[in-house]
N, C-alpha and C positions, 0 to 999 in steps of 0.2 A: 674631225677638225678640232673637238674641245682639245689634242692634244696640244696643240703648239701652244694654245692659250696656260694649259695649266701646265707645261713643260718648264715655259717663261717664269710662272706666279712659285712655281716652284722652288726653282734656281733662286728666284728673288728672294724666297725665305731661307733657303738653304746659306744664302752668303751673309743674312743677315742675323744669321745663328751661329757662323762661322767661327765667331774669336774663343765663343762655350766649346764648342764639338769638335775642331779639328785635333788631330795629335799627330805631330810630325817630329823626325828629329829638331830637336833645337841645337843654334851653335853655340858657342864657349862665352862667357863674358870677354869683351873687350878688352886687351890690358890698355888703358889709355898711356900710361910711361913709355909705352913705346912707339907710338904716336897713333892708334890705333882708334878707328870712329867708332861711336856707338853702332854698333848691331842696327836699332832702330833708328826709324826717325826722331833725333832728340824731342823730348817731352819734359821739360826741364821742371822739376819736383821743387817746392820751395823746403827749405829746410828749417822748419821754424822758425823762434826767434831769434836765428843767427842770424837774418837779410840776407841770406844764401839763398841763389839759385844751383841746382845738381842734376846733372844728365845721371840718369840712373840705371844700368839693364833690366832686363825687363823678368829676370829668372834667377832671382835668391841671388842678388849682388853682393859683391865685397868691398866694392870699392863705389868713388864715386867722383864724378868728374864737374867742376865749377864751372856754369853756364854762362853768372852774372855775381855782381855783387851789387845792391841796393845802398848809396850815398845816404851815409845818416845811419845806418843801420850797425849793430855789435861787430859785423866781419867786413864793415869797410877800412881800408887800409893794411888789415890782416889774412885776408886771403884774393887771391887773383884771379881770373878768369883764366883756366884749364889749370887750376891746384890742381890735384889729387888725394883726395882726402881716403888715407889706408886705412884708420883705425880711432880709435879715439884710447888717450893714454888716462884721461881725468876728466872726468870722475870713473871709478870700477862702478861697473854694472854689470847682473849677470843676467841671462836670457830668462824668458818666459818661456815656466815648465812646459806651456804648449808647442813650444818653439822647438821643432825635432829637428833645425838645420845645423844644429851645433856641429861644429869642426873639432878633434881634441888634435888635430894634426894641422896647423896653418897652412893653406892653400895656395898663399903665394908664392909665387915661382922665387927660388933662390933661399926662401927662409926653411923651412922645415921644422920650426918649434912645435917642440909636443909641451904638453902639459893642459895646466888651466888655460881656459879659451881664453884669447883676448891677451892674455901677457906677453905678446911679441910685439905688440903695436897694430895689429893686423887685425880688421874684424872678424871674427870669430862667427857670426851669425850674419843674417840678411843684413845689411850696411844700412838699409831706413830703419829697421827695428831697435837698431844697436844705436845710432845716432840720438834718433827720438828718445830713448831710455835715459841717454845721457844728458841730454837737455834739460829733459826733468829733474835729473837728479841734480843739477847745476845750478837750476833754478830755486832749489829749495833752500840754499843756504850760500855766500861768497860770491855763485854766480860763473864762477871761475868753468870754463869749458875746453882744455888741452886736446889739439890733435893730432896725431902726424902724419904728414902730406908729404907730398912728393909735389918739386916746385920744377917746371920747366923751363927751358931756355924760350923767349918768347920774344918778337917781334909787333909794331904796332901796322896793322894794314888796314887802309880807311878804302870803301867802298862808293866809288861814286854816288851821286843823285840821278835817277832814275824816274824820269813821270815824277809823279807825285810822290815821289818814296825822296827822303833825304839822303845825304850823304850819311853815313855811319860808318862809327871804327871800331874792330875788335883787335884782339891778340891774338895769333898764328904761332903756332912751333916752328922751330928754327930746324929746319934740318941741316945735318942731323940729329934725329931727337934725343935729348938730353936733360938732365936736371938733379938738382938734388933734392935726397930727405932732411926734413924739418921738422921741429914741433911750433905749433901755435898757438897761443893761449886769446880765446873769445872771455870778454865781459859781456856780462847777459843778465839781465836786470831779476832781481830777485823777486820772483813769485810767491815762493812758499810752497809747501808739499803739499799734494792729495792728500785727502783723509781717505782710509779704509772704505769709507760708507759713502765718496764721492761719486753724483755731485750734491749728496745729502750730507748737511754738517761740514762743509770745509769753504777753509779759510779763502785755499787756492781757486778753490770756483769762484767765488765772490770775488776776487780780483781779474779774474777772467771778463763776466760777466760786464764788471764796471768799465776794463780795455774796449771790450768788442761795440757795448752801449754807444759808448762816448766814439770810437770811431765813425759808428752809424750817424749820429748826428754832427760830427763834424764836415764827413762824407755827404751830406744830403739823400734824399730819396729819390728815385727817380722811377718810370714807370717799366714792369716786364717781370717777370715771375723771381728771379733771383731778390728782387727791394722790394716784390710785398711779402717774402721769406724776412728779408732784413727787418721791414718793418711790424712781421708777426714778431720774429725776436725781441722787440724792443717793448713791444707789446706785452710777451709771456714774460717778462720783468719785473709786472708788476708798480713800476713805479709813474710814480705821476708826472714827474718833470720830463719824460720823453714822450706826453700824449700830442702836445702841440705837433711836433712833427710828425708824428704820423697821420692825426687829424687833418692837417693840411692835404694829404695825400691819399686820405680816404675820402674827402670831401669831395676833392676834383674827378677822383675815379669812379665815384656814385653817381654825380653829374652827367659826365660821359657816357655813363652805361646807362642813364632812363632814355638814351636816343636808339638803345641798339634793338631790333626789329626782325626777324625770323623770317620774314616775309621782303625785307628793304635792302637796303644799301649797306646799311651800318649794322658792323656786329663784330665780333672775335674768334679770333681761335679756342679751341678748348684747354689748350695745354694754360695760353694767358688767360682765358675766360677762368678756367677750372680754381686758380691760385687768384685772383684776383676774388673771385665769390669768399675763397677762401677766407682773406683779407678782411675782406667786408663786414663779414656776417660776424667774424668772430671780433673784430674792431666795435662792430654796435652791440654785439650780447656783453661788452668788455663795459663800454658805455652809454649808452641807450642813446646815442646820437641820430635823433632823428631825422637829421639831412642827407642821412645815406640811404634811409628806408625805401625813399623811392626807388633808386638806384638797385640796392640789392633786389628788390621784387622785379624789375626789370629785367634785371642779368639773368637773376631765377628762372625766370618763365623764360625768357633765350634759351638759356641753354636746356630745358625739359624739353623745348619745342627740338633741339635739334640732337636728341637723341636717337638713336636707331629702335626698332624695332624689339631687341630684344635687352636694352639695358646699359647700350655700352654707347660710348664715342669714338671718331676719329680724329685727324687731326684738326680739321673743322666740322661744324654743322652738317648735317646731314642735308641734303638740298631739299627740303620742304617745296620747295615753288615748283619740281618737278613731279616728287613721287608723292606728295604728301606727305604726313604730320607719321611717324614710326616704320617709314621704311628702311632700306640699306646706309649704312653709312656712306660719308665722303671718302675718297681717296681707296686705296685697296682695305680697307673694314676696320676691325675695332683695336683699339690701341688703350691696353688697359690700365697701362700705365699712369695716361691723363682720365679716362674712364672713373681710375676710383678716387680721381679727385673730384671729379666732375659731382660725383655721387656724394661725396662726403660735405662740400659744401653748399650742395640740396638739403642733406638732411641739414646743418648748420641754417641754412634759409628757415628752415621748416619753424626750428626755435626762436628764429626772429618774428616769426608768424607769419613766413609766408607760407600757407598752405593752401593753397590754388588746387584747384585736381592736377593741372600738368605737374606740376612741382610733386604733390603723393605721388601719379603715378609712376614719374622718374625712377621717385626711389625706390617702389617698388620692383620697377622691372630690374632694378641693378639689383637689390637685394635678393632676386630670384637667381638672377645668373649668378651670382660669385657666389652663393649657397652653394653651386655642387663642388666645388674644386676643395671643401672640406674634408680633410682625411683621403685624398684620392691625388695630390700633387700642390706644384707651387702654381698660382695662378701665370699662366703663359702670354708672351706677346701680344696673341688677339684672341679670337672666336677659335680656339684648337684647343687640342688636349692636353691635360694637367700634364708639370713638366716635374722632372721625378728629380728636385734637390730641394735646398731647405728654402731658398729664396732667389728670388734672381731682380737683379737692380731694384731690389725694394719693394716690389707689387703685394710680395705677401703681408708686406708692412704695412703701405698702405693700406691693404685691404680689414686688419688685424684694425687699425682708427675708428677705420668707416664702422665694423662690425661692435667694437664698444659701445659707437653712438649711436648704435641702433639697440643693443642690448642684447644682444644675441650672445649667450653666453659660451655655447659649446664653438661657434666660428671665431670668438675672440680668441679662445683659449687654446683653438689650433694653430692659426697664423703667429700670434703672440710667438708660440714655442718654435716656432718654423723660422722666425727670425730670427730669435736669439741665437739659435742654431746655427743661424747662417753668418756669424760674425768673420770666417777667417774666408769668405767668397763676397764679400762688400765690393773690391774691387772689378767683377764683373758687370758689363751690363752693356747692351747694344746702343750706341753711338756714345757709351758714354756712365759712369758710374753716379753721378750727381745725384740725384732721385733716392739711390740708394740710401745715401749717406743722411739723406734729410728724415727718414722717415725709420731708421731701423731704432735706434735708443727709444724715439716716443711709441714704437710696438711694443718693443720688451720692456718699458715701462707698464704694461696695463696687465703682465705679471706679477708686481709689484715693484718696491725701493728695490730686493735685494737682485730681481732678476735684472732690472736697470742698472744696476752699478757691474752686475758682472758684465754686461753688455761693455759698457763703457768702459772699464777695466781692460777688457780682451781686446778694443779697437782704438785704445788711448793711445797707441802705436802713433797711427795714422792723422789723429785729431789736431795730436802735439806738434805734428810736423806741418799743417796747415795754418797753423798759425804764425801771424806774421809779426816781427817785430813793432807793430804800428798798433796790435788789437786784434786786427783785421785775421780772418780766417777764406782761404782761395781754394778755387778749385782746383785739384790735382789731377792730369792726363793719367789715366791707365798709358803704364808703360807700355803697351802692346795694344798693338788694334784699336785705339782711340784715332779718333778721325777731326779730334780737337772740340767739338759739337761746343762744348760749356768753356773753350777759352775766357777766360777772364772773369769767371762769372763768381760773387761772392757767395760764401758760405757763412758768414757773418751770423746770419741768422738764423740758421740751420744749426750751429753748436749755439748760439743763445737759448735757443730753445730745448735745448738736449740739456746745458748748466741749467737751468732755470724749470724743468721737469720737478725739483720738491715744491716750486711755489705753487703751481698749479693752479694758474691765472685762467690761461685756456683752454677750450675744450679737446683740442689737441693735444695739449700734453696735461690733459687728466682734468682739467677743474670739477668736474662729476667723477666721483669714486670709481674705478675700473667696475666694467658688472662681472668680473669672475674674482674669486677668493684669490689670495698673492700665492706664486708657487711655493711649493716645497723647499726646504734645503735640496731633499733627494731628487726633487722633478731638473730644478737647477740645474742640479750635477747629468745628470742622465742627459741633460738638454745639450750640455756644455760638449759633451762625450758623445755626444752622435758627429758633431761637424769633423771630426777626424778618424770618427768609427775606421779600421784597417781589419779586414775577418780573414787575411789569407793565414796567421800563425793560429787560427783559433779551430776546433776540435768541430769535428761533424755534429757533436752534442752540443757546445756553447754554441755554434748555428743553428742549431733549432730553437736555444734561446731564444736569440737575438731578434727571429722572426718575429719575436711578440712586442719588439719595441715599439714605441709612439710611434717613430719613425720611419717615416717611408723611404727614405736613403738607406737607412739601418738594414730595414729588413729586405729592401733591392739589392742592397750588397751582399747581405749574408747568403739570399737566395743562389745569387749570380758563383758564388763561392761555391756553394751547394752542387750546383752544376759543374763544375770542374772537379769533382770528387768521385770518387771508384766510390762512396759509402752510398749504398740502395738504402734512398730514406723517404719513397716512395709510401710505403703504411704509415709511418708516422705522420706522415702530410697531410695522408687522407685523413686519418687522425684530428688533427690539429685543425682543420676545418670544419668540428665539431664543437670547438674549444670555447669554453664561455669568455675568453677573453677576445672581445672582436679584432683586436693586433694583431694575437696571435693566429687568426680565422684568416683576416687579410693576409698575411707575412706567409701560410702556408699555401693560398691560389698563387699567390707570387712566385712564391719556390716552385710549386708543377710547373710551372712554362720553362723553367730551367733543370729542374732535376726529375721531370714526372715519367722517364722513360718509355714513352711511348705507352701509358699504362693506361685501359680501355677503362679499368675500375678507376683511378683517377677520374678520368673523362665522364664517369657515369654520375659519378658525384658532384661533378663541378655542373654539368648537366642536372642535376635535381636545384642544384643552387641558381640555375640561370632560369629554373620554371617557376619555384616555388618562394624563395629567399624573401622575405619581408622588407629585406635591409637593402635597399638600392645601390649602399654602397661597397656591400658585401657582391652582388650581382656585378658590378663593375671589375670588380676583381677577379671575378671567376670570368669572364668574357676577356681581359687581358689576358690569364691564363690559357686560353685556347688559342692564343692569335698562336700563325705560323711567324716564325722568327723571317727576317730576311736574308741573303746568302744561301752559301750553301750548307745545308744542316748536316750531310752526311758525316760532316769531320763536329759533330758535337751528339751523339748516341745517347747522353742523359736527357736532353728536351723531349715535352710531351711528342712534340711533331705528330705524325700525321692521323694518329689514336683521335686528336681535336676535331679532324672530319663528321665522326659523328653526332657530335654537336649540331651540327647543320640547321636544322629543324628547328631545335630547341631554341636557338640564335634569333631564325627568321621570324619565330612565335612572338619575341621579347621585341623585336625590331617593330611591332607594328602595334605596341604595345606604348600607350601618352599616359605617364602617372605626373597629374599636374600638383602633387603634394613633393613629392622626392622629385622628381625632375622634370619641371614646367616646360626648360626648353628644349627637352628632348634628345640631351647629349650622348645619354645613352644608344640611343638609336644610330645617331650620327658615326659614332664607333663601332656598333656594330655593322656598319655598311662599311667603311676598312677594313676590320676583321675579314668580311667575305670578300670585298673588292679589289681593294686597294692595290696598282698595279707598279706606281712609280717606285724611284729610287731612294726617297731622303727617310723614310719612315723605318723606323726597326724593326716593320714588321713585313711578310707577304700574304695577300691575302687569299684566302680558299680559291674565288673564283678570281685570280688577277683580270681587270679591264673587263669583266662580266663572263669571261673563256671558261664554257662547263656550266654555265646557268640555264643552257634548254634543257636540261633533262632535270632541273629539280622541281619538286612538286608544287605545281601551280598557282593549289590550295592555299600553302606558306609564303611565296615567292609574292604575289600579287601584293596582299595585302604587306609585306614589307614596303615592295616600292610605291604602294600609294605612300604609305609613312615617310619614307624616304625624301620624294618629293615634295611633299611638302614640310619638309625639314626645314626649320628657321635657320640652319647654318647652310649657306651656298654650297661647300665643300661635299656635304652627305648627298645633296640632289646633283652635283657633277659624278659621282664616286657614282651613285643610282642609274644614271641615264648612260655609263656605261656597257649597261643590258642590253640599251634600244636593239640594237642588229639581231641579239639572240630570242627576243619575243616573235612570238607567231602571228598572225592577223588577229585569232581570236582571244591573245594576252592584250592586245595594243587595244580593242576596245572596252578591256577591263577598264585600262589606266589612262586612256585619251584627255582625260580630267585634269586628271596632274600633272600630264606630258603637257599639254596646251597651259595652264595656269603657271607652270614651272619653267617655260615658254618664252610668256610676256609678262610675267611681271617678276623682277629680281629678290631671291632671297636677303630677307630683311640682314642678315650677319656672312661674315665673312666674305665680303667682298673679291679678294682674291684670287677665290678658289670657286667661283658662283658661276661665272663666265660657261665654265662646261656645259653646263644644265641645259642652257638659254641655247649653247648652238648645238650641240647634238641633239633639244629641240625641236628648235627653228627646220633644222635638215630633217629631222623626220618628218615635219608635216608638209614639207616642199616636198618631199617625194610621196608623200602620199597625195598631194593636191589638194592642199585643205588650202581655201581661199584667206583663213584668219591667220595660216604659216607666212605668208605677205607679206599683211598689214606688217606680224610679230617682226619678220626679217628687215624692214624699211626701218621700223622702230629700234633695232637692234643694231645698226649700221649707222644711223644715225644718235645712238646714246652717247651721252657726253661722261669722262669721268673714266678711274686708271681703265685698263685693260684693254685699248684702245689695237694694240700689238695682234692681240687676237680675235677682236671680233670684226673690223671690216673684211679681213679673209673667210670670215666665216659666214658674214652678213652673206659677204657678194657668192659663196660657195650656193647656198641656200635660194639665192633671189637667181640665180642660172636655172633652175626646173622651174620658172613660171613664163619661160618664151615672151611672148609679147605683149607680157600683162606690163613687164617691164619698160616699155620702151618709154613711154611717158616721163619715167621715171628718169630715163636714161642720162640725161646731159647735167641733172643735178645731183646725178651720183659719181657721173666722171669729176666733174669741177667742185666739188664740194668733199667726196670722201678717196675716189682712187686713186686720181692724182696726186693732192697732197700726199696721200698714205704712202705712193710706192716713190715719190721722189726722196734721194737721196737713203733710202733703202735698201738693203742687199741683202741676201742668205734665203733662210725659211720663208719666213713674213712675206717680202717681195714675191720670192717662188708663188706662193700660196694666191696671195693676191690674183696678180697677174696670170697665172690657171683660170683662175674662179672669173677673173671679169673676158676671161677668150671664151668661155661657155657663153656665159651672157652672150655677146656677140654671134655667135655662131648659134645661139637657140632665138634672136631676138626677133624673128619674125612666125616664131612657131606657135602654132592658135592649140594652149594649152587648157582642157576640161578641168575646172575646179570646182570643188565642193565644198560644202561646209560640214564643218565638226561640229552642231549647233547640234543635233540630235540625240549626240554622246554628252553634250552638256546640261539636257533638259532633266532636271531630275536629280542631279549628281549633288555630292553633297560639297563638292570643291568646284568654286566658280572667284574669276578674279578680283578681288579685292576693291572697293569703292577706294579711292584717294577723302583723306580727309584733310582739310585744313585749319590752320587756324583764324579763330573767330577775330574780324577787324574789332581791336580796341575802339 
């Protein structure tokens, strides 16, 4: 039954990982001259300080199509809704040496000039990158900004009023479509240049900074996470004529928050809870305004109360009033996104002195979890495994803040470099890139000035082109698979705070000294040169280099590279996992799962490293190295493949294995239960024993004590992946483990929600068939839990509560009218199926006088029994 449940939780991640992972053909850019629609759903890009709106494609455009134009703004009167804007004639600008999309041959249909890019009128390069270059350079002196467009024949069509929508009119192409080329000359208010060393030492920042200020307070503040970003910006400024307005707005939100209650009515989300603490704490360490103190120790202890179990957030509070005070999160689990704000603004409380035990302990349990994803990936969506790039919408960023202001110098100095890294992948990020954009300059800031300027440098593209004629800076749609999530939302404060990184007002952007040394010129450059690493022109030797880089992309590519190669590099590997440089130790376990050909001496070594290795995080690497690839492996003969088999043992040893120094929450283990398990489709990997198929014959001795470990695994995901087995245990394994089958049961793994669901009902169904009277209670409990997963567990509830006959019938009418009904109306497919199965057993077993026993004598003694519910103390 756990399948339909984690088939759904699945899927659900799988689509929500979608816009990173798919690769499909893409089609052609639009030519809009010919009257041709965006490819996309238009996501109209603001163009600067032009007052331009631009539909843009979504894959190295040329061209660009006018959405809107803003009244009052430099391109009112001068361009039109649907220009086409080809090229830019004035100012010459040339691309950015990182920019490998250069053309030396014009692309557009009809011209064919070769030469210097850019001298036909024709962008030459991405059409946002070329644009934004020119803007700046326009702005630095005259102002003056030459285009040439392509102008269409255009009609005026006004759209009725609709409900509450008004009438509105745009401009239409005439067909047939027509128009001619023009040049346009934009006036654009003079800025000044960057300085080399911006945004340290220039002139152009400072008038930035004074735009975006004074729109915030012309604008007002108002309350939700993008204006207490505004009013941190206005804040990390420095100056004093902007405290009143924000003080107004800290005042009222301190207020608000000494009513919110963990236990009551009143309280917050974590995503507004998280930035709003944010707000606070650094508003009163800014001014020691003691009319928010209440307020922030209030919100404080909120949000410690409704953290989960192991450190993290969802998208609200944890339900304290059901499970108690560190159980499972809300919603399907942890969202680490809001997580490590959650955490950073604890530690921020802590400096204000709030330091409560809930408040330490918070930080603690966050400081444990995001400790392993050091040197091992980017920190991921939830409670899952490190994800193998430099950053993804931010999280490494954020995380790289949190880790300064805790002091942790080697966690600083990895994220730190993981972000910088990731400056040409900013634009990714699930529902939405926003998050990104706020946090990556103040990560690569706590490398020092020069790492921050090159940050800022490299993504000065994007920045330039957010900003509006007005000051104001907006959120820009990812052209693709944005679902609009941050329509409208400003960023105002978000680049205030990125200009305003030399003053060093806040503890977010530094006012305490980074605690690691400023990078290198060389660290820099290395840093700079992994986001674009390419190993397929480079030599089987510069790939064994490469291995040894910082970087964990670096050395997954180089690996992956490795693997496609006729070069047996096999001894050297084995080699190089002796190597005093641990890059180089990790980068060569890497390389075996891809190039280790079947090699038993490989396997024997990574096998000493998964028994003996001190380095937890060196173990990690060697246990990737063994997973089975997924697919079919026959058409790849360099992977370790099936030589990893013997590992087995050595695996189960380590799986049953709690080092609360290197890894309190136990991830390692959780991994190693996919390694051997794992049976679905979305993972890279397959495991030894897929869905537990080939687990009765491994040794008892090893096998046991895994799945005690397993089960009571703090990630749901590892005790779903575990109870996989159930069917393949004997009578006399099941009363090894009747402990943590029952405890794993009825009470839900404290993380990953999602993926938890399996545990409970492959559970529940074992102890209904064996007739354990506590399998009942657990199933009535289980069928009636409130919260996601809902899809899979009344099919599994009602599967389970069918092998107790008559115990049922009691039950009977408050499960038809409270849980089947609703469930299977307006329901169809699996679900339904499943349902409606499970409750014609019920029926048909409801008057059967079923012997029950109890699991009480397998629990006496044990050293896993369920967990007391703790609450919190009434103030």
């Amino acid at each position: 039954m756990h399948g339909l449940l984690l088939a759904t939780a699945v899927l659900f991640l799988a689509n929500m990982q979608a816009d990173a992972q798919k690769t499909k053909d893409e089609p052609k850019e639009p030519d809009y001259t010919k009257g041709e629609a965006p490819a996309e759903t238009p996501s109209p890009w603001a163009l600067g300080s032009s007052g331009a709106f631009g539909n843009i494609w979504y894959k190295d455009p040329r061209t660009i199509q006018i959405a809107s134009v803003e009244i009052g703004t430099p391109v009112d009167g001068k361009l039109k809704q649907l220009d086409v804007i080809l090229g830019v004639l004035s100012p010459k600008v040339k691309p950015d040496h990182r920019d490998v999309s250069v053309d030396s041959t014009c692309r557009r249909p009809g011209c064919g000039a070769t030469g210097k890019a850019g001298e036909c009128g024709h962008f030459a390069w991405e059409s946002r990158k070329a644009l934004s270059s020119a803007i700046t350079a326009a702005e630095k002196s005259g102002g003056k900004l030459v285009l040439n467009i392509w102008r269409p024949v255009t009609k005026s069509v006004t759209v009725p009023a609709k409900g509450k929508k008004p009438a509105t009119t745009h401009l239409a192409l005439v067909e047939p479509v027509s128009g001619e080329n023009m040049q346009v000359t934009i006036e654009l208010p003079v800025k000044g240049a960057f300085s080399a060393t911006a945004p340290w030492d220039c002139e152009k920042t400072k008038v930035l900074i004074d735009n975006a200020a004074q729109f915030i307070v012309k604008r007002g503040l108002n309350t939700g996470i993008s204006d207490y970003l505004d009013a941190l910006g206005l804040l990390a400024t420095g100056e004093e004529k902007y405290l009143p307005v924000v003080a107004k707005l800290a005042r009222e939100e301190a207020k608000r928050s000494e009513a919110f209650d963990i236990m009551g009515d009143k309280g917050i989300g974590t995503w507004q809870g998280a930035y709003l603490n944010l707000f606070l704490t650094e508003y009163y360490l800014l001014t020691k305004d003691e009319q928010v103190l209440p307020g922030i120790k209030s919100l404080s202890i909120y949000l410690a109360y409704g953290q989960d179990g192991v450190g993290t957030w969802s998208h609200g509070m944890a339900n304290v009033k059901v499970n108690g005070l560190y159980g499972p999160s809300m919603a399907y689990g942890a969202m680490n996104q809001c997580s490590t704000i959650c955490a950073m603004s604890l530690v921020l409380a802590q400096k204000c002195g709030i330091t409560t035990k809930p408040v330490n302990d918070a930080v603690n349990r966050s400081k444990q979890f995001y400790r392993y994803f050091v040197d091992k990936g980017t920190v991921p969506y939830g409670d899952h495994d490190p994800a193998i790039n430099h950053d993804n919408n931010g999280r490494n960023s954020n995380t790289t803040v949190l880790y300064d202001l805790l002091g942790d110098k080697e966690a600083t100095k990895y994220f730190s470099r993981m972000a910088l890294a990731s400056y040409n992948i900013r634009e990714v990020g699930h529902t939405g890139h926003f998050f990104a954009w706020q946090w990556g300059a103040l990560s690569a800031s706590r490398g020092g000035p020069a790492a921050a300027q090159a940050f800022v440098k490299e993504t000065r593209w994007f920045t330039e082109l957010e900003r509006r004629a007005d000051g104001s800076s907006v959120y820009q749609y990812q052209l693709k698979g944005d679902p609009h999530k941050y329509n409208g939302w400003s960023t105002t404060g978000q680049r205030l705070m990125q200009h305003c990184l030399p003053r060093k007002v806040l503890y977010i952007t530094g006012k305490n000294a980074s605690c690691i040394a400023p990078f290198t010129s060389e660290e820099i450059k290395e840093t700079l040169e992994a986001a674009t690493f390419e190993p397929k022109d480079l030599s089987a030797k510069e790939l064994l280099e490469k291995l040894g880089s910082w970087s964990l992309v670096v050395r997954k590519s180089a690996a992956i590279e490795l693997g496609k190669r006729e070069d047996n590099v096999v001894e050297q590997l084995i080699t190089m996992l002796d190597s005093p440089d641990r890059y180089a130790r990790y980068g060569a376990a890497t390389a075996l799962r891809f190039a280790g050909r079947n090699s038993e001496k490989a396997v024997d070594k990574l096998i000493d490293i998964v028994e003996n290795d001190k380095d937890m995080t060196m173990r990690y690497y060697a246990v990737n190295a063994l997973a089975l690839p997924s697919g079919d492996t026959s058409k790849n003969p360099n992977i370790l493949g099936s030589a990893s088999l013997k590992a087995v043992p050595a695996l189960l040893k380590l799986a049953a294995v709690h080092d609360p120094e290197q890894d309190p929450m136990r991830k390692l283990s959780a991994q190693i239960a996919s390694v051997m398990l794992y049976g679905g489709s979305v993972s890279d990997i397959s495991g030894f024993f897929p869905n537990g198929k080939g687990t009765d014959k491994l040794d008892r001795a090893l096998l046991i004590p895994a799945m005690k470990a397993w089960l009571m695994n703090p990630n749901g995901g590892a005790r779903t992946v575990a109870s996989s087995i159930y069917p393949h245990l004997s009578e006399k394994d099941l009363e090894l483990v009747w402990p943590e089958i029952y405890v794993s049961s009825k009470v839900q793994a404290p993380s990953n929600v999602m993926f938890s669901g399996g545990a409970m009902a492959n559970g529940i169904l074992l102890l209904a068939k064996h007739g354990y009277k506590e399998g009942f209670t657990a199933s009535l409990d289980y069928l009636y839990k409130d919260g996601w997963g809902k899809f899979g567990r009344v099919p599994a509830a009602l599967e389970a509560l069918s092998y107790y006959g008559s115990a049922v019938k009691p039950h009977l009418e408050e499960i038809r009218t409270k849980e089947y009904e609703p469930f299977v109306k307006g329901r169809d497919g699996r679900e339904r199926n499943a349902c409606e199965k499970a409750w014609q057993k019920i029926q048909a077993n409801i008057d059967k006088e079923v012997m029950l026993k109890s699991i009480e004598p397998y629990l006496k003694g044990a050293d896993v029994k369920p967990p007391e519910k703790i609450f919190p103390p009434k103030e």
